[in-house]
C-alpha positions as CSV (number, residue, x, y, z in Angstrom):
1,X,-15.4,-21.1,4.2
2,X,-14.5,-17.7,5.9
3,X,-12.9,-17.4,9.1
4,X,-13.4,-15.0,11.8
5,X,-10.3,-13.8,13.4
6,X,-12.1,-11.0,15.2
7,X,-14.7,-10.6,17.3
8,X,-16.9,-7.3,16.4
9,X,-16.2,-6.4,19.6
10,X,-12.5,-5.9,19.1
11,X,-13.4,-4.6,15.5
12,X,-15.2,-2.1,17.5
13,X,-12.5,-1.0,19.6
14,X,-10.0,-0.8,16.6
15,X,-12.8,1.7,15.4
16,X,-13.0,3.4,18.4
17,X,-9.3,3.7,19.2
18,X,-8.4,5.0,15.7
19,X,-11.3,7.3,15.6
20,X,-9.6,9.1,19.3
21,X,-5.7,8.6,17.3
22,X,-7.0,10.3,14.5
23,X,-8.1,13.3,16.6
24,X,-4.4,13.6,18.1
25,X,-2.6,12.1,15.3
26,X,1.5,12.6,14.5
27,X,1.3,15.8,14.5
28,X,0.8,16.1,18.1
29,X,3.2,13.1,19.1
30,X,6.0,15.8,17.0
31,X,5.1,18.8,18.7
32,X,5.2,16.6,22.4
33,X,8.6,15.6,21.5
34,X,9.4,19.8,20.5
35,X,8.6,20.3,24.2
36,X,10.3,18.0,26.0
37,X,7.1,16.7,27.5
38,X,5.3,13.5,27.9
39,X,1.4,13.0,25.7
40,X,-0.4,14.1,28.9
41,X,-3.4,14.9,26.7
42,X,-3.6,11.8,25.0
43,X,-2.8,9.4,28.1
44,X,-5.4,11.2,30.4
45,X,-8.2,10.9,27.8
46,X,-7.1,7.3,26.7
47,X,-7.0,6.5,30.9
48,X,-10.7,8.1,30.9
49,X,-12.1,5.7,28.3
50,X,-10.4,2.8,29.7
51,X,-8.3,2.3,27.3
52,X,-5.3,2.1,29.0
53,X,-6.7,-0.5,31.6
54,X,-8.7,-3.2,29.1
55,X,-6.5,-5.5,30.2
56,X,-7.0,-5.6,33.7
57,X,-9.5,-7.2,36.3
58,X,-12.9,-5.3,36.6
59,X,-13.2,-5.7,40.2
60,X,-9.7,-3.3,40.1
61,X,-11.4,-0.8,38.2
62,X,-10.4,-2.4,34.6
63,X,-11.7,-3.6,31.4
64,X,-11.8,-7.3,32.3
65,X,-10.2,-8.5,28.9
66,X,-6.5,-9.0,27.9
67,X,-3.4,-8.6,26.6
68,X,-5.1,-9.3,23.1
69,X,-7.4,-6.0,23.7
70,X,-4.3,-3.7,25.0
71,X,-2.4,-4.6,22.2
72,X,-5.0,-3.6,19.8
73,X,-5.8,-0.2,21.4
74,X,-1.5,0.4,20.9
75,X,-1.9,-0.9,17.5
76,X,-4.3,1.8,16.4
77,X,-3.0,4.6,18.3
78,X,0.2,4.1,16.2
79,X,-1.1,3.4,13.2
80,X,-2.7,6.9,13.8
81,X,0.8,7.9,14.3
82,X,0.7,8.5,18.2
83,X,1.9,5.5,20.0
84,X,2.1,5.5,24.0
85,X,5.1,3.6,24.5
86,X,4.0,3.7,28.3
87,X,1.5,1.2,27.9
88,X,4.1,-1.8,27.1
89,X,5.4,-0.9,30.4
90,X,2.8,0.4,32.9
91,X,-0.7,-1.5,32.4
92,X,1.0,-4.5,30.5
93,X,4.1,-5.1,32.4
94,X,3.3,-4.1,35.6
95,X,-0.4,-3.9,35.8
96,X,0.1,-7.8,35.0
97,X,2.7,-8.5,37.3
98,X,0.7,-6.8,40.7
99,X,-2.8,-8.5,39.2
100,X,-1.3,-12.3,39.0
101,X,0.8,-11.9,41.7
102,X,0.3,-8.9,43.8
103,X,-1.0,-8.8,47.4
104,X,-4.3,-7.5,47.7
105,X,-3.1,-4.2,49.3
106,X,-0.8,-4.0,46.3
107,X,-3.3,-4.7,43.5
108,X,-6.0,-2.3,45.3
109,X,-3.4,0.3,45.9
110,X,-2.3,0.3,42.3
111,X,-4.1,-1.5,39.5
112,X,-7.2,1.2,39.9
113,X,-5.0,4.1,39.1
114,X,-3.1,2.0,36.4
115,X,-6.3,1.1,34.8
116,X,-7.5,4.8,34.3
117,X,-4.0,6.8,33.8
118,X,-3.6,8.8,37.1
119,X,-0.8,7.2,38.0
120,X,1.8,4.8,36.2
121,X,4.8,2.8,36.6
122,X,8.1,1.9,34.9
123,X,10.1,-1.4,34.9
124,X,13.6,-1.9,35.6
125,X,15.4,-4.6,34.5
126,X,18.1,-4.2,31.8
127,X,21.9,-4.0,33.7
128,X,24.9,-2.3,32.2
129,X,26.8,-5.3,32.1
130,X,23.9,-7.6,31.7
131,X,22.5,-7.4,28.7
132,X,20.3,-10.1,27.2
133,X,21.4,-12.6,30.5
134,X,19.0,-11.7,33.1
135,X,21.2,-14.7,34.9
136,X,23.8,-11.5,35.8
137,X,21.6,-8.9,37.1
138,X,23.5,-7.7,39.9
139,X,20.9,-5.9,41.3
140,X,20.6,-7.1,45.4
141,X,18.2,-7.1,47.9
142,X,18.9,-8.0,51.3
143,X,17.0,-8.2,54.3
144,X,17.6,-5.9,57.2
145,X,15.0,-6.2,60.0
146,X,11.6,-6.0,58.8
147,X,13.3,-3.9,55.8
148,X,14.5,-4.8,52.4
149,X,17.5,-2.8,51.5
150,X,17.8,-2.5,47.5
151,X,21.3,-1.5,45.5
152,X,22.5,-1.4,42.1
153,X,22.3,0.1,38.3
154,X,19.6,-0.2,35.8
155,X,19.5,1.3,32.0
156,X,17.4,2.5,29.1
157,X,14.6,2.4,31.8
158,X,12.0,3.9,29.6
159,X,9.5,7.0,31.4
160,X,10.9,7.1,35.0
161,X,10.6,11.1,35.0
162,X,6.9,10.2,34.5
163,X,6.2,7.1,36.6
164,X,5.1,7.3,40.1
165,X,7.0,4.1,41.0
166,X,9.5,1.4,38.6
167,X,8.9,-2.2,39.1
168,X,11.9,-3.3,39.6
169,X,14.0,-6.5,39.1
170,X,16.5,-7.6,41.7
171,X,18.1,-10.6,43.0
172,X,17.8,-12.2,46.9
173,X,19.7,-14.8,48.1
174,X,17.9,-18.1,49.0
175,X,18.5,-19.0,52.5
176,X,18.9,-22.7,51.9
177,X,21.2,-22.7,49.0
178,X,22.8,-19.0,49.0
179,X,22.0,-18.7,45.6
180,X,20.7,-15.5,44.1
181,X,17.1,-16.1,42.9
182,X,15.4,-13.0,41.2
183,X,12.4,-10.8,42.6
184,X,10.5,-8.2,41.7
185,X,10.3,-4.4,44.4
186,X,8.1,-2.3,44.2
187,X,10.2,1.1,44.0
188,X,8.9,4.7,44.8
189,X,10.1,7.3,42.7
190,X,11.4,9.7,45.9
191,X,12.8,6.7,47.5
192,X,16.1,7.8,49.4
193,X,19.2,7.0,47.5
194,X,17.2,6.2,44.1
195,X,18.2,8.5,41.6
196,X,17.8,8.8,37.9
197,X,20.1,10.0,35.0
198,X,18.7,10.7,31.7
199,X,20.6,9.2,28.8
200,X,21.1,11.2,25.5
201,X,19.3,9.7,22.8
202,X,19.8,9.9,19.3
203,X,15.4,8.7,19.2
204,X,12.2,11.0,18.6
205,X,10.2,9.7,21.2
206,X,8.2,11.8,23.9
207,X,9.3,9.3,26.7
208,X,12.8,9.4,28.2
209,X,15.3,6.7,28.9
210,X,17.2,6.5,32.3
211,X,20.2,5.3,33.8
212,X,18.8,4.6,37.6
213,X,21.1,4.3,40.2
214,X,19.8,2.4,43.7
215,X,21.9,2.9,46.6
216,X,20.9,1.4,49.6
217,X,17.2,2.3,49.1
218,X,15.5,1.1,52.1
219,X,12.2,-0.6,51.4
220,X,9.4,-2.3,53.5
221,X,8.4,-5.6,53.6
222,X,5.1,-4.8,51.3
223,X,7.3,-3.8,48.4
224,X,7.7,-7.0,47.5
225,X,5.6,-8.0,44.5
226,X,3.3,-11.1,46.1
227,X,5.2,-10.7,49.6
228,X,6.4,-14.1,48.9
229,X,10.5,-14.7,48.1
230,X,10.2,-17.8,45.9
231,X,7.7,-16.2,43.2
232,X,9.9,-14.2,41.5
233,X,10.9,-16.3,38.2
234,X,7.3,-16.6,37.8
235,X,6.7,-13.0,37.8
236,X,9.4,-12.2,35.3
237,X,8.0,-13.8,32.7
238,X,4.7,-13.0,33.7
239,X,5.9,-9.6,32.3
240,X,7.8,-10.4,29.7
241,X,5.7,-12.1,27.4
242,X,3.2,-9.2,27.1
243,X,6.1,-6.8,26.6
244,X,6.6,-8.9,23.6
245,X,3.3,-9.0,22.5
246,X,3.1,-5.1,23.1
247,X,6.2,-4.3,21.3
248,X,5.0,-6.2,18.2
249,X,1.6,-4.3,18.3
250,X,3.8,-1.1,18.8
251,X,6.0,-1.7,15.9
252,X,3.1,-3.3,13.2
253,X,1.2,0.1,13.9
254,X,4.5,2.4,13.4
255,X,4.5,0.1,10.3
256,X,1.0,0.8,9.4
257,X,1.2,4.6,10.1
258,X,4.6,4.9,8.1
259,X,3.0,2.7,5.1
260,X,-0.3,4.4,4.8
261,X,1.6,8.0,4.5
262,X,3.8,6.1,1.6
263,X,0.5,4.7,-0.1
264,X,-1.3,8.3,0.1
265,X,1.4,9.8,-1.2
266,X,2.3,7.3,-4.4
267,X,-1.8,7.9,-5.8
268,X,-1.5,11.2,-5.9
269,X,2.2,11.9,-6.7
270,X,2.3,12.3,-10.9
271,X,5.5,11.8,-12.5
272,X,5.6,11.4,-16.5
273,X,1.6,11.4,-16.6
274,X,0.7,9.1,-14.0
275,X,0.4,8.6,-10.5
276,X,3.9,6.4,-9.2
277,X,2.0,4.2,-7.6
278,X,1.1,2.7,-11.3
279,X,4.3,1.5,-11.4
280,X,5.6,-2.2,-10.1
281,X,8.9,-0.7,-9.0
282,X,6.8,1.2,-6.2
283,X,3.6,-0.7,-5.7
284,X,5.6,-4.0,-5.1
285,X,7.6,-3.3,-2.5
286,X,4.3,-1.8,-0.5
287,X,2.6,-4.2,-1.5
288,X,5.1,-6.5,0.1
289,X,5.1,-4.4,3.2
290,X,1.4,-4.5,3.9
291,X,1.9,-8.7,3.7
292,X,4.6,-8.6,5.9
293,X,2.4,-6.2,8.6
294,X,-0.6,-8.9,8.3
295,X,1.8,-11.7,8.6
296,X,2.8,-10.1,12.1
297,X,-0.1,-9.1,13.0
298,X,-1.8,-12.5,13.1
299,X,1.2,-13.8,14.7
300,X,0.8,-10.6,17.3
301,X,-2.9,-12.0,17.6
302,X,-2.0,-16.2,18.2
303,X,0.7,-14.9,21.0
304,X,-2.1,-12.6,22.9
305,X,-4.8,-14.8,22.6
306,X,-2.3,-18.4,23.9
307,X,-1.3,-15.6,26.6
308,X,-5.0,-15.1,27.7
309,X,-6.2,-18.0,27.7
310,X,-3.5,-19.1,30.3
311,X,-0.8,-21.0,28.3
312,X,2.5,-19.4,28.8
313,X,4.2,-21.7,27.3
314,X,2.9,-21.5,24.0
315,X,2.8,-17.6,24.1
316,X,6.3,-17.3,24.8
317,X,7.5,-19.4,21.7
318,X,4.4,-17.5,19.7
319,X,5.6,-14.0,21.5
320,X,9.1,-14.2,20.3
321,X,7.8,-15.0,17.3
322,X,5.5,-12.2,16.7
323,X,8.3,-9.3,18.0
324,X,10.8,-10.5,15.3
325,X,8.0,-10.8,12.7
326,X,6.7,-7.1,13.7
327,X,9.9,-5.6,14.1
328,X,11.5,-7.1,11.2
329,X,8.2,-5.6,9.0
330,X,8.1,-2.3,10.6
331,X,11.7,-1.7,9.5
332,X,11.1,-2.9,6.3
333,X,7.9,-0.7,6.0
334,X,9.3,2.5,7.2
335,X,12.5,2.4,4.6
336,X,10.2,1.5,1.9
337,X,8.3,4.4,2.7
338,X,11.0,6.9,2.7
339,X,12.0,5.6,-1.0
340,X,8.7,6.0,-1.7
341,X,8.5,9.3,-1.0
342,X,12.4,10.1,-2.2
343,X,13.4,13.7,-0.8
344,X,10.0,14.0,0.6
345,X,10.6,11.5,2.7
346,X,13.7,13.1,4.5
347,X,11.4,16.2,5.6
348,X,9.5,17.0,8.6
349,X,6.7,17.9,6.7
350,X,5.8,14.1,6.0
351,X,7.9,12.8,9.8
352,X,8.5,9.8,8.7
353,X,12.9,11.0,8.9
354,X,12.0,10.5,12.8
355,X,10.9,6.7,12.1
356,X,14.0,5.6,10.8
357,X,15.0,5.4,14.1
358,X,12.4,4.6,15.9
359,X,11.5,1.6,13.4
360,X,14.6,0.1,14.9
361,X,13.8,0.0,18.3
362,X,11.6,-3.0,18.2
363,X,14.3,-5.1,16.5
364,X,16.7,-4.0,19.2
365,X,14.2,-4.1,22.5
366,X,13.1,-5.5,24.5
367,X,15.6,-8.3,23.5
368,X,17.6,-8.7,20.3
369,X,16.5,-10.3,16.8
370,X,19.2,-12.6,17.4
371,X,18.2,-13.6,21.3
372,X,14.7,-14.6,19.6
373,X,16.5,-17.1,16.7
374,X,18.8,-18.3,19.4
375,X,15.5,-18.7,21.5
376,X,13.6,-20.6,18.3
377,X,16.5,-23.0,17.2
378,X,16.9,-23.9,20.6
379,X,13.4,-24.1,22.3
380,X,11.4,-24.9,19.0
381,X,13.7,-26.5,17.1
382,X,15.9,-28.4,19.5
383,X,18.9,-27.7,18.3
384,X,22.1,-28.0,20.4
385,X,22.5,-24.2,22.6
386,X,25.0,-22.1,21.6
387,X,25.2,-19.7,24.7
């Protein structure tokens, strides 16, 4: 009995997304990077076909779908070799956030331009001394008349040079318990006192990473995501399980890309008579790489569809799941590809050198290999917590 684990109408957008990533392609991504500049080109056009908005509600000027359609269109625009790291963060993140949770001013005053690519937004959440325990963000917002007055650090805040305004994540104090509870701002990018470093990275990517620095950036009362003070847990992960799933589509077509250079390159490369890829010692271990992609990817696909259909429970034990599984294969992928391709490998003519790096991004962020088994022995398995 064959199973469907497609509809033809994502098989149709896969099509139609790798047939616009095929027009840009890595070379393009490479010579973005060479100029210090963002994929304008690719994010405007991708905006324009609604690409970029799939995700969100139609009545905002979306595609009406999900979080299982978004990561498909980042999927194939990797495996095309031009990912838009942007998308994890503006339409998935934060176009997610504002549409669950956002006022009406705030969802009609963003989601529209989110949806087609005019305008985007970056998230802040990751502290220097925080790391993986959002518990010790020390980011504060307290009230001050009608105001909100917002202060502390955020790092390897990915695009803010590019984003019109970061979503950011801070902590209020609950007036009953004095408590910090979290909460998510709304934070222009020429806000008074907010100010951005960029931080030296050893990563080919065409989107910067930022140290942001918030000091005493006075807000209104509207930038509060939902305008309500006890929401803000709720919103967090409201984001965070589609960064997940994103990352995991991000990494499986990096994978993908990386793998189908390796696999052009071993039918036509002829060493002692015949092609290498004739021999076990390199079809294996691509052959073991492609299984590895497909085993993420259908985890990718249980984690987006639990998260559309409402259960965020499930999706968050099935979005872990599918990060370590797609970054884990990605790596694996991208170094097997390299081998394959020996000294060839190494050179820009072929860029996969570049993805050595990047491969290891989505093992690292948005939280660590290890964070997710912690996560699995503890929520899945019910093993005793060792943090």
């Amino acid at each position: 009995m064959s199973v469907t684990l497609e509809t033809d109408e994502h098989k149709d957008l896969r099509a139609a997304v790798a047939a616009l990533g095929k027009r840009y392609g890595r070379a393009y991504l490479t010579r973005t990077v060479a100029e210090g500049r963002p994929p304008t080109e690719l994010w405007s056009e991708a905006g324009k076909l609604g690409y970029l908005g799939v995700n969100l509600p139609e009545a905002y000027g979306g595609g009406g779908a999900g979080v299982t359609e978004l990561s498909i269109v980042l999927e194939e625009l990797g495996a095309a070799g031009c990912p838009l790291l942007m998308m994890v963060v503006s339409p998935a993140i934060c176009g997610t956030v504002i549409a669950r949770f956002g006022t009406e001013e705030q969802k009609s005053a963003w989601l529209p331009s989110l949806a087609n690519g005019t305008r985007t937004m970056a998230f802040g959440i990751t502290e220097p001394d925080a790391g993986s325990n959002s518990h010790r963000i020390t980011t504060t917002a307290r009230r001050d008349g009608a105001d909100w007055v917002l202060s502390g650090r955020k790092v390897f805040i990915s695009g803010v040079d590019i984003a019109d305004a970061v979503l950011v994540v801070g902590r209020t104090e609950d007036a009953r318990t004095g408590r910090l509870k979290p909460c998510l701002f709304i934070v222009p990018r020429d806000a008074d006192g907010f100010q951005r470093r960029p931080i030296d990275m050893e990563l080919t990517a065409a989107e910067k990473q930022f140290e942001l620095v918030m000091d005493e950036v006075r807000l209104p009362a509207d930038a509060l995501v939902g305008g309500a003070e006890d929401a803000g847990l709720l919103q967090l992960f409201a984001g965070l399980n589609p960064e997940r799933i994103m990352t995991a589509a991000f990494a499986i077509g990096m994978g993908r890309h990386a793998l189908g250079r390796a696999v052009e390159y071993a039918r036509e490369r002829t060493v002692w008579k015949a092609p290498i890829g004739s021999h076990q010692a390199i079809a294996h271990p691509l052959a073991q790489a492609h299984i590895d992609l497909e085993l993420a990817r259908l985890m990718t696909g249980k984690a987006a569809h639990l998260y559309d259909a409402g259960d965020d429970v499930g999706a968050g034990e099935a979005a872990n799941m599918a990060k370590y599984a797609a970054g884990e294969a990605c790596v694996r992928a991208v170094d097997q590809a390299v081998h394959t391709l020996g000294g060839n490998g190494l050179t820009r003519e072929f860029g996969l050198a570049s993805l050595i790096t990047a491969a290891r991004v989505a093992r690292i962020a948005p939280v660590s290999r290890e964070m997710i088994l912690n996560y699995v022995s503890h929520q899945t398995l019910g093993l005793p917590k060792s943090y």
